[in-house]
C-alpha positions, 0 to 999 in steps of 0.5 A: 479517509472514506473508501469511496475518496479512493478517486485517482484510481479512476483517474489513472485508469481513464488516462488523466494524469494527476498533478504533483500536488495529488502526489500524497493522496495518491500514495495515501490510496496505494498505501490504503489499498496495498496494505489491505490487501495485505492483510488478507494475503494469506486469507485471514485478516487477523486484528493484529494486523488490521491495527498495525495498518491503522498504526502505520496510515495514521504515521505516514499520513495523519489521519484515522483509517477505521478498521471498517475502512482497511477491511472494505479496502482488502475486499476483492471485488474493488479490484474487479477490472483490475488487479493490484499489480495492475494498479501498483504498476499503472501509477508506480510512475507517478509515486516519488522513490520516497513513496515507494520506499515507504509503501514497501517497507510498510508492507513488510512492517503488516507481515512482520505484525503477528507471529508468522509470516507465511509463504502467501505473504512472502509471494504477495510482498514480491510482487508488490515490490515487483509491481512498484519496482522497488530498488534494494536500497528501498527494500531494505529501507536505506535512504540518502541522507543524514542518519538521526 
């Protein structure tokens, strides 16, 4: 997925809603751009990192993100008209509780990666679950349903 597919981030900042059928290239952006971001939370993007990302959007959405990719995704000027809170609160609505479930615990996945998780990392990790207002249960990755 190239950086410049990130599409619907236009769309819900113009006010278009989007279709249930652009539900998943939605939570592909917000994964792409949250765990980017992440990456870079404590000012030092680490390979380690970078290649639990790649691990994490290839599991959730079949694709290959190059490490290209994920470092462009983390850099600040994308966010210049908005912050991403902003955009995670913004379109919060339009992800299924699963897609915040998994976003969410992705992101913690990211932080638990390479030997230390910082306080940066842990203020980051907060507001995202704030901004895409994860419930307990998301956050500590219960799900309804059969366990395997």
């Amino acid at each position: 997925m190239a950086i410049a597919d990130l599409g619907n981030v236009l769309k819900i900042f113009g006010g278009s809603d989007i279709g249930d059928e652009k539900r998943n290239e939605l939570f592909k952006e917000v994964l792409l751009m949250t765990l980017a971001r992440a990456a870079d939370a404590d000012i030092n993007i680490q390979s380690v990192e970078v290649e639990k990302i790649q691990e994490i959007l290839k599991h959730h959405t079949g694709e290959d993100f190059t490490a290209a990719d994920i470092r462009v995704a983390a850099r600040e000027e994308l966010y210049a008209e908005a912050t991403l809170r902003r955009y995670l609160r913004s379109v919060r609505r339009r992800m299924t509780p699963d897609h915040r479930g998994a976003t969410i615990q992705a992101l913690a996945d990211v932080f638990r990666s390479d030997s230390n998780i910082g306080v940066l990392e842990i203020d980051f990790f907060n507001r995202v679950a704030e901004a895409i207002q994860a419930t307990p249960a998301q956050i500590a990755g219960l799900i309804a349903g059969d366990i395997d």
